[in-house]
C-alpha positions as CSV (number, residue, x, y, z in Angstrom):
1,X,10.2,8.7,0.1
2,X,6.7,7.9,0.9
3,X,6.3,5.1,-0.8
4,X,9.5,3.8,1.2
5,X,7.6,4.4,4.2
6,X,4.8,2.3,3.4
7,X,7.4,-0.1,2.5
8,X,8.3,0.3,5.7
9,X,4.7,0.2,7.7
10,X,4.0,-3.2,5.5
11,X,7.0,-4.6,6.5
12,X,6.4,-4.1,10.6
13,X,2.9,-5.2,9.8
14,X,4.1,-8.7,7.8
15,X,6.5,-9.3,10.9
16,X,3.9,-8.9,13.6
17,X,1.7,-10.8,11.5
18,X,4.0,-13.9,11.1
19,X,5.2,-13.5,15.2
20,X,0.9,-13.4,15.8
21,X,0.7,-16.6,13.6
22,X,3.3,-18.7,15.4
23,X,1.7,-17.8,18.7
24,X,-2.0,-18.2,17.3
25,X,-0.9,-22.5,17.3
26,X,-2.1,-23.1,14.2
27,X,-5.0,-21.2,14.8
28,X,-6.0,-22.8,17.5
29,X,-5.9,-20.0,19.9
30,X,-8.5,-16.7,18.9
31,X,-6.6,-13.5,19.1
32,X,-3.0,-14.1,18.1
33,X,-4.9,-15.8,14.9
34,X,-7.1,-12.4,14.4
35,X,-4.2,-10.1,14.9
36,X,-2.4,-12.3,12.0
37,X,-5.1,-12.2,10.1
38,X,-5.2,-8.2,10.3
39,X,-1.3,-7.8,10.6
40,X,-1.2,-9.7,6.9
41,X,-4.2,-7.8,5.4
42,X,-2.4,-4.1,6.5
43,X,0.8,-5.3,5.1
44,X,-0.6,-6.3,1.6
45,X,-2.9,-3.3,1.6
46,X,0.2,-1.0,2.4
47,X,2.1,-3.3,0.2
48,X,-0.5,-2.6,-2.7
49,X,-0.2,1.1,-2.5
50,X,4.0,1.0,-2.7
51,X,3.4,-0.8,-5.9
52,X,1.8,2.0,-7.5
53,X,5.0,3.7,-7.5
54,X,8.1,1.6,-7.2
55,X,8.1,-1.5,-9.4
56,X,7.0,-5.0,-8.2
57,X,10.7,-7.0,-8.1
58,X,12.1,-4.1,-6.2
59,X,8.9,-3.9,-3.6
60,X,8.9,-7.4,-3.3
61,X,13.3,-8.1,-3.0
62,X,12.7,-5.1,-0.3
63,X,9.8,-6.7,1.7
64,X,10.7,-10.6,1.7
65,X,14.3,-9.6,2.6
66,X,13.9,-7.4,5.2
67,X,10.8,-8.9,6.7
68,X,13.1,-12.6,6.4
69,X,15.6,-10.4,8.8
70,X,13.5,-8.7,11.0
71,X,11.3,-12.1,11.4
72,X,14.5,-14.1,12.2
73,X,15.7,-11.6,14.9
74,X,12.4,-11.1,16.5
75,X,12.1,-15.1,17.1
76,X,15.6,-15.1,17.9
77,X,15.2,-12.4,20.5
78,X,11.7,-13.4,21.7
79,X,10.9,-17.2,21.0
80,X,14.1,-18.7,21.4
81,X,15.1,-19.4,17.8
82,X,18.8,-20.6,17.1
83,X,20.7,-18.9,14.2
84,X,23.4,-20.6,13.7
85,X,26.5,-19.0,11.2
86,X,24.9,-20.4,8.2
87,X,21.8,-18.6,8.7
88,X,23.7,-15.5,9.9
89,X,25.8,-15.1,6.7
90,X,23.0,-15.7,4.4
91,X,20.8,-12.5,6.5
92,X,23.9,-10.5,6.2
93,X,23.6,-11.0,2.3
94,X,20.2,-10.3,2.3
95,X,20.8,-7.3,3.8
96,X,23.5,-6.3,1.8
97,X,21.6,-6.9,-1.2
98,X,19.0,-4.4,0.1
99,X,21.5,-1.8,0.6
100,X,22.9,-2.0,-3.0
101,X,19.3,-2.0,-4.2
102,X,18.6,1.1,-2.1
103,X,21.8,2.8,-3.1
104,X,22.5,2.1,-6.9
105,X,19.1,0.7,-8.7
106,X,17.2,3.4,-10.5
107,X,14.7,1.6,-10.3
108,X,13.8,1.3,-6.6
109,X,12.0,4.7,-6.5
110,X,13.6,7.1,-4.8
């Protein structure tokens, strides 16, 4: 359950990171570009530690799909990005694939 956690702390860090990075404008303004700097270094640190107990395919499924998801929403909520139903369904897959993963893999280490 821990390790989940972390999961969990890396992914919130990878989504601020990447929501830092589009307002950093390519870099070109200082401290979004340092807080995505930091936000990515946290989230491969904590994503470093998970790995120790929860095998790489099913820490990284977990962490691209539901950072993909939670990215998508926060520009959708907070930078204007369109989703259109295309984009919507293939989320809602993502997230269902997390769900079976979480529910029926013995391997995701819980």
């Amino acid at each position: 359950m821990y390790a989940l956690a972390l999961l969990g702390c890396a992914i919130v860090a990878e989504v601020l990171a990447t929501t830092a990075l589009k307002s950093s404008n390519g870099f070109e303004r200082l401290v979004p570009s340092v807080l995505a700097v930091l936000g990515y270094c946290v989230s491969f640190y904590l994503l470093a530690q998970v790995m120790k107990s929860i095998p790489t395919g099913v820490v990284y499924a977990l962490w691209s799909g539901v950072g993909i998801v939670l990215i998508s929403l926060v520009a959708w909520l907070f930078q204007g990005q369109k989703l259109d139903w295309a984009a919507i369904g293939g989320m809602s897959l993502i997230v269902v694939g997390v769900i079976v993963i979480q529910l029926f893999s013995k391997t995701s280490g819980h």
